[in-house]
GUZA-411896 format. One record per residue (C-alpha): residue in one letter; x negated, z, y. Coordinates in pm, 1 decimal, padded with zeros to 6 digits, always signed. Layout:
BEGIN
<site resn="A" c1="X" c3="Z" c2="Y"/>
...
***
This chain:
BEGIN
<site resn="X" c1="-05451.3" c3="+04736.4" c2="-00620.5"/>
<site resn="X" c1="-05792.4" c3="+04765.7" c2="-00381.9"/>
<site resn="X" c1="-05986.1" c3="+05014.9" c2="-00604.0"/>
<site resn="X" c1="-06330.0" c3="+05022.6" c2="-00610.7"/>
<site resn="X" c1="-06287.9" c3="+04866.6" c2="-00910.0"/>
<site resn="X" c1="-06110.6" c3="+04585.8" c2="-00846.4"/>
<site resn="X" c1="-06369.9" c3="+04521.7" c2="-00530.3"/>
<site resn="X" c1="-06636.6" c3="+04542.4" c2="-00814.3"/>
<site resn="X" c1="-06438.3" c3="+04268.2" c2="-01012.8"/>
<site resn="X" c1="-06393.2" c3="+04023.6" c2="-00744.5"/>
<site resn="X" c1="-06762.1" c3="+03985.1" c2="-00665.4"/>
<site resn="X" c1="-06876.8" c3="+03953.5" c2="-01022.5"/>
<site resn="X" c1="-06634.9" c3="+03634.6" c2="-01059.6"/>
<site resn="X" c1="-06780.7" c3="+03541.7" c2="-00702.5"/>
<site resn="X" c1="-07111.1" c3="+03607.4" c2="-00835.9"/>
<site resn="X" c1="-07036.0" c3="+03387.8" c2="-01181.0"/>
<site resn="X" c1="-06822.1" c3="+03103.0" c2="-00959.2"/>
<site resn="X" c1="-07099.7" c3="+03060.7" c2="-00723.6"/>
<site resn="X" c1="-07398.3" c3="+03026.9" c2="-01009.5"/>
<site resn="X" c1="-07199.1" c3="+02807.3" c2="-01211.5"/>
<site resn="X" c1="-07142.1" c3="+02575.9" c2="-00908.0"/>
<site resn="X" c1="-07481.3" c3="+02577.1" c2="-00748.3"/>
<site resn="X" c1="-07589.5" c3="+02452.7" c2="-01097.5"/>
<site resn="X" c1="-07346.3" c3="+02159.1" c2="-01089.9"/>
<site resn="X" c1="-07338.2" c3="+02088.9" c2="-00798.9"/>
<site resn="X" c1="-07741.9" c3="+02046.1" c2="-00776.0"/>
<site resn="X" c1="-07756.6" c3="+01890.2" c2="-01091.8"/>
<site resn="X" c1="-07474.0" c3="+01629.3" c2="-00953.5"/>
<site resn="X" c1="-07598.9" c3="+01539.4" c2="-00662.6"/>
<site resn="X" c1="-07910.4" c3="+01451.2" c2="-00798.5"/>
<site resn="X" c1="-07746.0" c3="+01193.0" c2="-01055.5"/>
<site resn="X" c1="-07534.6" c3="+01083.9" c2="-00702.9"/>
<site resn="X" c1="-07853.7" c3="+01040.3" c2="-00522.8"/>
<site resn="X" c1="-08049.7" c3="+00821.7" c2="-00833.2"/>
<site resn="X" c1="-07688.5" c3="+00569.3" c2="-00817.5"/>
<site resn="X" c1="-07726.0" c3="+00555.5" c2="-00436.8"/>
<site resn="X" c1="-08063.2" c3="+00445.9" c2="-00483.4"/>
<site resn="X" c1="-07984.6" c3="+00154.6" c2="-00778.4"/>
<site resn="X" c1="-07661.5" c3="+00060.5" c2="-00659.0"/>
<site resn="X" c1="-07756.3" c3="-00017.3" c2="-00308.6"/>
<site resn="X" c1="-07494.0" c3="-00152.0" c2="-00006.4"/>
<site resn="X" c1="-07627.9" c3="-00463.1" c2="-00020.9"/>
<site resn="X" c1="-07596.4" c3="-00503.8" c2="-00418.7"/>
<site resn="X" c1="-07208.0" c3="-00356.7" c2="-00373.6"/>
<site resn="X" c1="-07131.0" c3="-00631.2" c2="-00110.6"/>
<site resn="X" c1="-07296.3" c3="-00910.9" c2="-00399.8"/>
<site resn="X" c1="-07063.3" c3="-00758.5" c2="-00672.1"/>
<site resn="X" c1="-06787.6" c3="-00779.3" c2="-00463.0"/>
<site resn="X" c1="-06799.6" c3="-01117.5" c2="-00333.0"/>
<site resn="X" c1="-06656.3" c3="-01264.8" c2="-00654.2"/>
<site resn="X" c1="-06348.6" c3="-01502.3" c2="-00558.3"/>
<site resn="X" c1="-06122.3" c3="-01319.5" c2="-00848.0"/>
<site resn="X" c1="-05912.8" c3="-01041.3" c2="-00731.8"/>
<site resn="X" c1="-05795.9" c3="-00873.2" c2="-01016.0"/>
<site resn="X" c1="-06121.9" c3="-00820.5" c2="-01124.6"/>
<site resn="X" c1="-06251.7" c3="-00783.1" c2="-00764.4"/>
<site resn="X" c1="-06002.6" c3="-00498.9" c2="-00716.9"/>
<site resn="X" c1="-06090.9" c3="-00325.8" c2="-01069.6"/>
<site resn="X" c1="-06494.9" c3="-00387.2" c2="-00970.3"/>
<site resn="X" c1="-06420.8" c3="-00218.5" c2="-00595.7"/>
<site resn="X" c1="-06240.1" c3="+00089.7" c2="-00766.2"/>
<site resn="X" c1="-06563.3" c3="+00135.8" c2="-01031.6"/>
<site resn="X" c1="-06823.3" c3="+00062.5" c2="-00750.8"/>
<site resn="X" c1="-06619.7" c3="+00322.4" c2="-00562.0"/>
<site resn="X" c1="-06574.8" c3="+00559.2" c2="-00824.7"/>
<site resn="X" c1="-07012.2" c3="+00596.1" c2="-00903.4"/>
<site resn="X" c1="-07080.1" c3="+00570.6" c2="-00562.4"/>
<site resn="X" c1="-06964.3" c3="+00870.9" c2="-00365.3"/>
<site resn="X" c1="-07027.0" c3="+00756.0" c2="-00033.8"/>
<site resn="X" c1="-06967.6" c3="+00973.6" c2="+00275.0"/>
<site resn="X" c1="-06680.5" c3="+00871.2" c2="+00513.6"/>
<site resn="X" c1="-06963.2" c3="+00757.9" c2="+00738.2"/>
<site resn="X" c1="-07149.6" c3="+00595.2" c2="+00494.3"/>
<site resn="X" c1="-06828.1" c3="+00433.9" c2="+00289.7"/>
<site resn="X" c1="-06690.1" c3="+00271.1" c2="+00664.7"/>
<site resn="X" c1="-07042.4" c3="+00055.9" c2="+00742.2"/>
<site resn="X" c1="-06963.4" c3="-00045.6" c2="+00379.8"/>
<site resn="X" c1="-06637.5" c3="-00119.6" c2="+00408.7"/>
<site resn="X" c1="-06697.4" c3="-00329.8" c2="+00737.9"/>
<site resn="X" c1="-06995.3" c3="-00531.7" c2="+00573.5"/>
<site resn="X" c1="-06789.0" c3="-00664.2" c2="+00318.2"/>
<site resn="X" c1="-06531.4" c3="-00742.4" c2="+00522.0"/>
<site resn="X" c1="-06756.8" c3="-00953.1" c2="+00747.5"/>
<site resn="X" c1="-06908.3" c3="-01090.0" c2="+00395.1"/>
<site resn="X" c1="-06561.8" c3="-01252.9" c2="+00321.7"/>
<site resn="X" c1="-06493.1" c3="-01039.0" c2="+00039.7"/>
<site resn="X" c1="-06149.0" c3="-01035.2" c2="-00130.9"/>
<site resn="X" c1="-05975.2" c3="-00776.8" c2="+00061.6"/>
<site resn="X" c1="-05796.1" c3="-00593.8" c2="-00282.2"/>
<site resn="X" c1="-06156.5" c3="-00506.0" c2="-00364.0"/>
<site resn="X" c1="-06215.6" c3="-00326.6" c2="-00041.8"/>
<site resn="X" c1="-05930.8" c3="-00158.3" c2="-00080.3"/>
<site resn="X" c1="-05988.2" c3="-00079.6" c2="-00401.9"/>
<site resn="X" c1="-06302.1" c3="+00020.5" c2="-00339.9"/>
<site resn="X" c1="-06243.1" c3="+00243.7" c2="-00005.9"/>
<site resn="X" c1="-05955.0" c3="+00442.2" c2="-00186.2"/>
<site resn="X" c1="-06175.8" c3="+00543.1" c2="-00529.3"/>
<site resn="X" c1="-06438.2" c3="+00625.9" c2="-00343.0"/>
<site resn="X" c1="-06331.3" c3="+00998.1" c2="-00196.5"/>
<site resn="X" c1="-06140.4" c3="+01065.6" c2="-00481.1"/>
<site resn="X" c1="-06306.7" c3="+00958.7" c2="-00764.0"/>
<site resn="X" c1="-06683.6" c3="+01013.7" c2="-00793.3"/>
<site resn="X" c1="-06918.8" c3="+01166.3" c2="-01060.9"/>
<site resn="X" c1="-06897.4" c3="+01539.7" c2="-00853.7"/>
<site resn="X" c1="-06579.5" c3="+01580.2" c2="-00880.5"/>
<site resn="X" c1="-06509.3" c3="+01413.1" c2="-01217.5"/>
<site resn="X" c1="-06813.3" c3="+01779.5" c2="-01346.2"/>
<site resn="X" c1="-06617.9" c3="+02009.2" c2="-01135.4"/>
<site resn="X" c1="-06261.5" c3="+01882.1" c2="-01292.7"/>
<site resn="X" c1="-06447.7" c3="+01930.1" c2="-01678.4"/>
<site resn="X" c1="-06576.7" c3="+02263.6" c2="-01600.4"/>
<site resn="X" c1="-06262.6" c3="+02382.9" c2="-01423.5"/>
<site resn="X" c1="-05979.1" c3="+02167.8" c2="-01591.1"/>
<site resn="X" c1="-06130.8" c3="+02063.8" c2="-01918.1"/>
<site resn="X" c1="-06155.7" c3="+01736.7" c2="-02079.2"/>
<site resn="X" c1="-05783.0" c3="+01606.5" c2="-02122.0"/>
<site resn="X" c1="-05702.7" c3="+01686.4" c2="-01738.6"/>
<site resn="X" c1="-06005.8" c3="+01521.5" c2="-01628.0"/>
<site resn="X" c1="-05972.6" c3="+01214.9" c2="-01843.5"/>
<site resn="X" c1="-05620.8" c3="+01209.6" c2="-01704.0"/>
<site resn="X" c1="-05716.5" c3="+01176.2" c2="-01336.7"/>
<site resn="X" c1="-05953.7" c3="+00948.9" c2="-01402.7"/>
<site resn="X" c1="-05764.9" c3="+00710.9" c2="-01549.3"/>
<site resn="X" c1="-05441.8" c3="+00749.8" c2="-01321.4"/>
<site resn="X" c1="-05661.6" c3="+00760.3" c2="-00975.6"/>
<site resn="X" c1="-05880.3" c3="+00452.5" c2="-01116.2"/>
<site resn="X" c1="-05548.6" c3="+00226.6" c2="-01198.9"/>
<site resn="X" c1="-05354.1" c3="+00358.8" c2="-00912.6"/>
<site resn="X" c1="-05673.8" c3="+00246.5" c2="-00667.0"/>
<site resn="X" c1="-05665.9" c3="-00099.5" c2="-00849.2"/>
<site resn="X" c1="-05298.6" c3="-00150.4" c2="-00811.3"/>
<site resn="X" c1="-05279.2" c3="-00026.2" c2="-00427.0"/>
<site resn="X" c1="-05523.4" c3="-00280.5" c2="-00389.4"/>
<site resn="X" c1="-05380.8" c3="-00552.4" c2="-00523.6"/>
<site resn="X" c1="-05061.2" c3="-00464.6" c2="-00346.1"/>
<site resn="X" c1="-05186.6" c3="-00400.1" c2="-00030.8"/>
<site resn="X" c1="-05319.9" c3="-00761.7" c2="-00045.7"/>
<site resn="X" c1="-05038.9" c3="-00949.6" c2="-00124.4"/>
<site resn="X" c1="-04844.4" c3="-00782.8" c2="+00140.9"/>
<site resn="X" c1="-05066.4" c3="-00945.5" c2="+00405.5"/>
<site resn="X" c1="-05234.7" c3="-00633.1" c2="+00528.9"/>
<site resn="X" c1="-05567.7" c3="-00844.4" c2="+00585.4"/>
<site resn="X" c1="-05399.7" c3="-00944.6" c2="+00906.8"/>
<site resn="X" c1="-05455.8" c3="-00566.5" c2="+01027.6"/>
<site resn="X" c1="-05809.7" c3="-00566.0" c2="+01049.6"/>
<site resn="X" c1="-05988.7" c3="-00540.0" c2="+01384.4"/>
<site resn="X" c1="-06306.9" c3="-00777.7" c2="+01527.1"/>
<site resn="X" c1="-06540.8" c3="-00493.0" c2="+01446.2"/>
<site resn="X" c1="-06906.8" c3="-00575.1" c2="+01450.0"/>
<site resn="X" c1="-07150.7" c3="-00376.4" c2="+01229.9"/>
<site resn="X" c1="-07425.1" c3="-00236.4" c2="+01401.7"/>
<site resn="X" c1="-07773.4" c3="-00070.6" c2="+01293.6"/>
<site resn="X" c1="-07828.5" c3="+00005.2" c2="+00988.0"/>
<site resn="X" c1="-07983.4" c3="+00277.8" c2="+00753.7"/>
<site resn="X" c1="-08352.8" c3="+00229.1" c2="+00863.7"/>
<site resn="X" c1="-08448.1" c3="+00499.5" c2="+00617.2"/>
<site resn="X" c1="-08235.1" c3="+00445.4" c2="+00318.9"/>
<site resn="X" c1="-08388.2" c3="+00363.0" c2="+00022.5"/>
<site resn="X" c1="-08321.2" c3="+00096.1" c2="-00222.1"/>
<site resn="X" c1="-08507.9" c3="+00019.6" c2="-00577.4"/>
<site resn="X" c1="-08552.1" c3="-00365.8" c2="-00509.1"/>
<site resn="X" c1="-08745.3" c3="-00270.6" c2="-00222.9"/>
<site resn="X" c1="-08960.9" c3="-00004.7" c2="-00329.8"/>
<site resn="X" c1="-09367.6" c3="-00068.7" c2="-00457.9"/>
<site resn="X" c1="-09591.7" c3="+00003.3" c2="-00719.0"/>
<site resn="X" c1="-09571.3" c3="-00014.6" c2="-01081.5"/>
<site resn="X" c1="-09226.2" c3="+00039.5" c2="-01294.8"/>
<site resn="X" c1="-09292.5" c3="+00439.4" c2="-01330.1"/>
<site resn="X" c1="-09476.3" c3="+00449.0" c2="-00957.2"/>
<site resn="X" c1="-09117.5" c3="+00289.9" c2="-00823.4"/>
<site resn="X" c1="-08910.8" c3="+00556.7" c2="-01049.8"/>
<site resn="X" c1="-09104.7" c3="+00904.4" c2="-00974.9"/>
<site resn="X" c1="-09056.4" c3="+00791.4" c2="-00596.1"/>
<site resn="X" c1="-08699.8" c3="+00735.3" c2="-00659.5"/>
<site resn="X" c1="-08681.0" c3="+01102.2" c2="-00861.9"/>
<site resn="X" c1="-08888.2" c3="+01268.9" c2="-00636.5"/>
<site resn="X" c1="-08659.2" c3="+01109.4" c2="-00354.2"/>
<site resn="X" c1="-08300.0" c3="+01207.6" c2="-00507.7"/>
<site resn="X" c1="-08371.2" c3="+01564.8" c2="-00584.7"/>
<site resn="X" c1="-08520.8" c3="+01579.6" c2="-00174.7"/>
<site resn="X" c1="-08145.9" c3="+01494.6" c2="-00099.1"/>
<site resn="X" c1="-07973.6" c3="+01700.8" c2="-00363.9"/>
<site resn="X" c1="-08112.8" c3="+01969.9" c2="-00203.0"/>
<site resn="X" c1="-08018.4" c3="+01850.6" c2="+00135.4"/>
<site resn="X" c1="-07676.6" c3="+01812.0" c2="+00040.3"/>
<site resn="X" c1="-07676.1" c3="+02145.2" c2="-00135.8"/>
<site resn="X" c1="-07778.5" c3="+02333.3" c2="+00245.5"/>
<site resn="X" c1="-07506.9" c3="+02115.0" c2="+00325.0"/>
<site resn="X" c1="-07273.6" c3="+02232.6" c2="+00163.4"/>
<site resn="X" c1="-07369.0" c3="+02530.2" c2="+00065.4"/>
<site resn="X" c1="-07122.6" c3="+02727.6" c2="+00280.9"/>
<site resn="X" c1="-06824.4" c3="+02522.1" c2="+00192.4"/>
<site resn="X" c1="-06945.0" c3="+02633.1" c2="-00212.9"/>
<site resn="X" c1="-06945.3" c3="+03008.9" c2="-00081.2"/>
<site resn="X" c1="-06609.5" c3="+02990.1" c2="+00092.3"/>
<site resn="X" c1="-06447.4" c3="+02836.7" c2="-00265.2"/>
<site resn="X" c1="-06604.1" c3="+03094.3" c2="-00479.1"/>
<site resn="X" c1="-06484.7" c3="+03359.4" c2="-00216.5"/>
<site resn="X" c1="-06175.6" c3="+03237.9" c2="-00209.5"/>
<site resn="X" c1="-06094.0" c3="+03216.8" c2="-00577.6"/>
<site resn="X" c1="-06264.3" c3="+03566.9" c2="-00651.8"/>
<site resn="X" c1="-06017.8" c3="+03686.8" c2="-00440.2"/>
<site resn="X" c1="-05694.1" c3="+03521.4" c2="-00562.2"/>
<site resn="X" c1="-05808.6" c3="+03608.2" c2="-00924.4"/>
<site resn="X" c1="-05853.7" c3="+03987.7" c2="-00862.2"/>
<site resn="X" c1="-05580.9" c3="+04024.9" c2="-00584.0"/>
<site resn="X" c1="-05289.0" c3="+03800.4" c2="-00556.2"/>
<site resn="X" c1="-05032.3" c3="+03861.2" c2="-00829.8"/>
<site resn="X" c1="-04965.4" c3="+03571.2" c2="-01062.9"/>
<site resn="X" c1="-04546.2" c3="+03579.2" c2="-01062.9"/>
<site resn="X" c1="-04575.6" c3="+03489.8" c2="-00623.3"/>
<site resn="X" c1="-04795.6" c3="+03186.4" c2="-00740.2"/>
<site resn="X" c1="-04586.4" c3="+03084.8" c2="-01023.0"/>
<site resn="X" c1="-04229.0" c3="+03109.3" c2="-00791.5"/>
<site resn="X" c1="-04329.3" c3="+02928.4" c2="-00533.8"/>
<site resn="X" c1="-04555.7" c3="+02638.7" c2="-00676.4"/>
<site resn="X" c1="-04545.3" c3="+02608.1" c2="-01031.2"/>
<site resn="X" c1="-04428.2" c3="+02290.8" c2="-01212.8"/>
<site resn="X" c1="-04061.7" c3="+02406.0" c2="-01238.5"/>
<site resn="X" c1="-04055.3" c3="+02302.7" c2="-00849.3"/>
<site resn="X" c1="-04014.6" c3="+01937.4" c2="-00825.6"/>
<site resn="X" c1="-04045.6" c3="+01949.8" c2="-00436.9"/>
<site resn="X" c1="-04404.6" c3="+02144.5" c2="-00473.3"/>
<site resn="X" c1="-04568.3" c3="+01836.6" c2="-00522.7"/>
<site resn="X" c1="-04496.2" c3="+01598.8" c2="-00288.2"/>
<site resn="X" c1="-04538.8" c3="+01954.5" c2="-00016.4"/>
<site resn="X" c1="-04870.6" c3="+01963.7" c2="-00142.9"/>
<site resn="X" c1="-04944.1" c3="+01623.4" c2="-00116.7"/>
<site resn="X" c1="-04811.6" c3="+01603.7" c2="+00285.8"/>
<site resn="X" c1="-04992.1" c3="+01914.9" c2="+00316.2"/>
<site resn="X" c1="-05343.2" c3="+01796.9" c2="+00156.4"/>
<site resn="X" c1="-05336.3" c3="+01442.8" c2="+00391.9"/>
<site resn="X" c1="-05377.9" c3="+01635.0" c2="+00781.0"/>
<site resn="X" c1="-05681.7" c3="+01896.4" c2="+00592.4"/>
<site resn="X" c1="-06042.2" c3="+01824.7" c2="+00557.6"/>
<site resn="X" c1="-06044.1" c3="+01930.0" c2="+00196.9"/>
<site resn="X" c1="-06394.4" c3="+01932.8" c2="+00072.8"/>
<site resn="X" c1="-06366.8" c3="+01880.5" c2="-00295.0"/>
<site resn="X" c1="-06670.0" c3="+02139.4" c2="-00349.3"/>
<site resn="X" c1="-06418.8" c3="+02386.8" c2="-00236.0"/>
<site resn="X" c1="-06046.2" c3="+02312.5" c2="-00365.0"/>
<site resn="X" c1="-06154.3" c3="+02255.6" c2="-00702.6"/>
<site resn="X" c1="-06272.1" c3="+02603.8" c2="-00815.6"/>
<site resn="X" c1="-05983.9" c3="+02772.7" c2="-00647.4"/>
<site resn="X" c1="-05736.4" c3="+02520.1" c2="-00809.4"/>
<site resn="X" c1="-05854.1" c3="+02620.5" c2="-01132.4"/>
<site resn="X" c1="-05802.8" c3="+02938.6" c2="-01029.4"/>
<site resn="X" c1="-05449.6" c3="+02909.9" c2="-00884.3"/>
<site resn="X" c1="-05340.8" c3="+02720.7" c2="-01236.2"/>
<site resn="X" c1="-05450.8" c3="+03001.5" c2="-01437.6"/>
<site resn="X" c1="-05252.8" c3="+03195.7" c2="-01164.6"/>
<site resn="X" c1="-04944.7" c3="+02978.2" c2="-01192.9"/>
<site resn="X" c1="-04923.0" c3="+02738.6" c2="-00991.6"/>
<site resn="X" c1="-04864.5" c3="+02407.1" c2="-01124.6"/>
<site resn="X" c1="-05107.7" c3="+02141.3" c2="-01208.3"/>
<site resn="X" c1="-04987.0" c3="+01875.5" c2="-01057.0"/>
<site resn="X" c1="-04918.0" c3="+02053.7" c2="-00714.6"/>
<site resn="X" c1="-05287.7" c3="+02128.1" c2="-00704.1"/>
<site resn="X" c1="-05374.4" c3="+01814.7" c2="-00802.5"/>
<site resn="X" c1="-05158.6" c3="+01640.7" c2="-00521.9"/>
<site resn="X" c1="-05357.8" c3="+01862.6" c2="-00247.4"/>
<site resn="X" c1="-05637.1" c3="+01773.1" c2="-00411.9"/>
<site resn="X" c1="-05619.8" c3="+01382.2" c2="-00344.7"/>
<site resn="X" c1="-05410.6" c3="+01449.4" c2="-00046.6"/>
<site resn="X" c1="-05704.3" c3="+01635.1" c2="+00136.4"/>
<site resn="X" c1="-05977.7" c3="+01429.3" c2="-00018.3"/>
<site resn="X" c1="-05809.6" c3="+01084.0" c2="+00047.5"/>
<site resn="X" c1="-05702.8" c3="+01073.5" c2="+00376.8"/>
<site resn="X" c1="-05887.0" c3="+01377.7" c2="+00559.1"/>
<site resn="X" c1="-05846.1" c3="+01338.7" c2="+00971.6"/>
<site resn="X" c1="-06197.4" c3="+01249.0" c2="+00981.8"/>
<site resn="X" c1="-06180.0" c3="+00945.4" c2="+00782.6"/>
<site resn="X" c1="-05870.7" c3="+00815.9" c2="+00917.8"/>
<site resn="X" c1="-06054.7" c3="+00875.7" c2="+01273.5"/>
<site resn="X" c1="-06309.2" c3="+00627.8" c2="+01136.1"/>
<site resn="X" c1="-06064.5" c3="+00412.6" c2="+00987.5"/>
<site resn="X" c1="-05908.9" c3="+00378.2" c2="+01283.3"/>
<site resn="X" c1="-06185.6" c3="+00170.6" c2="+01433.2"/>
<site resn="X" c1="-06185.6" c3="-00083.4" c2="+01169.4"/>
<site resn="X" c1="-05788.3" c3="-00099.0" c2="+01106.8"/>
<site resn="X" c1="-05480.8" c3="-00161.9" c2="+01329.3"/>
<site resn="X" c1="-05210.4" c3="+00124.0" c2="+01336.3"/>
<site resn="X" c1="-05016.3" c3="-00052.8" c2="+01061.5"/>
<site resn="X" c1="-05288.0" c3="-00066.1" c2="+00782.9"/>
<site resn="X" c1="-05390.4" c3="+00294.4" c2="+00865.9"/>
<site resn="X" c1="-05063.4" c3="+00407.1" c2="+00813.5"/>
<site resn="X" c1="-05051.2" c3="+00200.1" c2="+00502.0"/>
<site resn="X" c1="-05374.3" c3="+00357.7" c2="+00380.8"/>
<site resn="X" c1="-05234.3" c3="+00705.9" c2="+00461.1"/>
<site resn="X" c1="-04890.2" c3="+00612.1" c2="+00250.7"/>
<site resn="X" c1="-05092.1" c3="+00471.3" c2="-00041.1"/>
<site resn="X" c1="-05264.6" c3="+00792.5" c2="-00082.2"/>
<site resn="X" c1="-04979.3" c3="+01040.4" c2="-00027.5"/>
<site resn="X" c1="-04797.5" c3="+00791.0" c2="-00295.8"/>
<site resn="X" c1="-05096.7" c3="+00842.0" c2="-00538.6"/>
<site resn="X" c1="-05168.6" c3="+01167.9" c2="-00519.5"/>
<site resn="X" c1="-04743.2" c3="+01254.4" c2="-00541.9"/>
<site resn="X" c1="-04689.2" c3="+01028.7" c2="-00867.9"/>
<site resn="X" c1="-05047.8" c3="+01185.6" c2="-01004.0"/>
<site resn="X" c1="-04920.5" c3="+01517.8" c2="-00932.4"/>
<site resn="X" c1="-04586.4" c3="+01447.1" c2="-01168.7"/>
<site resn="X" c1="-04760.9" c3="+01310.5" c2="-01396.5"/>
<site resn="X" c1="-04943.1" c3="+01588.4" c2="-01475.2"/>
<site resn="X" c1="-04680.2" c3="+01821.1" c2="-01469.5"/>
<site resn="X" c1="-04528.0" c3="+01613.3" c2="-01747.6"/>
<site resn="X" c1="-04822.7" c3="+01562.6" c2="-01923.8"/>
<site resn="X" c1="-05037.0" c3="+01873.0" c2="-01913.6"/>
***
């Protein structure tokens, strides 16, 4: 089993993993970085101040879902609008897209999944991020937010409306300006790319695909809500999971299961529910936490019915 040749094997998928996602994930972040620049903080917090919350909850899930704020970028956000008077299901709405649903992940799920299983999450993480919002409203959970007061401020964040010079002046500073920060994000990151393509290299050449398939493929029903519970206490990052998830599934293991850890770890990492905790009593973090172990479980049997 650990031949020469099989050592040979495992770093020219490492080799092919790791080109395929330094391209995407470059090319990515540089579309991420342009949106961050046109769709401003200040312009969310005017889209969301509309009085209607259905459609304040469905606008807070697609503001969420093409802005992929960090967790320390999303909470200033999230705090703003609460402070703005915004309806709350929009916040919520908004808060539980954004990790989960953003345009990386959405180019790693096509290369890695394909079209139907991306078009699948999207729609089911979307509605589910609506509806949670919605709910979460009408149960009162407004009453669980602290006196926080926002502080500072991104003195060197850019925004359009703000910029100078002629229309193509204002847009080569704003190209010029994303790809600076796609390439930031890429040093970032880049070890947490290097780790996934390690890791999947390895479970492709070496781990045998009848262990994977007994232990979490879709014929378990209690595989996905493990993986779910399992996904919520890890700091996922997406970069990683999703290349060795498409590795696993061609290994076995069961969409949905990988799926589950997938918005499990990404959802509610420890990190963000540290932050979260300074904006929300006990009772809506725990809420938060059960919303997202609830969506990524009934996402995860969905798509072992589906796919």
């Amino acid at each position: 089993m650990f031949t020469v040749e099989s050592f040979i094997n495992a770093g020219k998928t490492f080799l092919f993993l790791f080109g395929e996602l330094l391209l995407l994930f470059i090319g990515i972040s540089f579309i991420v970085a342009l949106l961050q620049v046109y769709i401003s903080k200040e312009r969310i917090q005017k889209i969301l101040t509309t009085p209607r919350k259905f459609l304040n909850s469905i606008l807070g899930a697609a503001l969420g879902a093409v802005t992929p704020f960090c967790s320390c970028s999303t909470i200033p956000i999230v705090v703003g609008l609460l402070q703005s008077g915004a309806p709350f299901s929009g916040i919520m709405s908004f808060l539980l897209t954004s990790p989960i649903l953003n345009p990386a992940i959405i180019a790693l799920f096509l290369k890695f999944f394909g079209i139907k299983a991306t078009l699948l999450y999207t729609i089911f993480t979307f509605v589910f991020a609506v509806v949670m919002g919605l709910v979460l409203d009408k149960l009162g959970f407004e009453k669980q937010v602290k006196k926080v007061v926002l502080k500072g401020g991104a003195e060197n964040e850019v925004v359009y409306e703000k910029l100078e010079g002629t229309f193509w002046q204002k847009n080569l500073a704003v190209w010029k300006h994303s790809l600076t920060e796609a390439l930031k994000l890429f040093r970032g990151v880049v070890i947490y790319l290097i780790i996934g393509a390690g890791i999947g290299a390895f479970i492709y050449e070496f781990v045998p695909t009848d262990f994977l398939a007994r232990f979490a493929g879709a014929s378990n029903w209690w595989a996905v809500p493990a993986a779910a519970l399992l996904g919520i206490p890890m700091y996922i990052r997406t970069e990683t999971m999703i290349p060795i998830a498409g590795i696993l599934i061609g290994k076995g293991v069961g969409y949905g299961t990988m799926i589950a850890l997938i918005i499990g770890g990404a959802g509610a990492s420890i990190p963000e529910v540290s932050l979260l905790s300074s904006i929300f009593k006990k009772k809506m973090v725990i809420a938060f936490v059960a919303c997202v172990f609830f969506v990524a479980t009934v996402t995860g049997y969905l798509f072992n019915i589906i796919i």
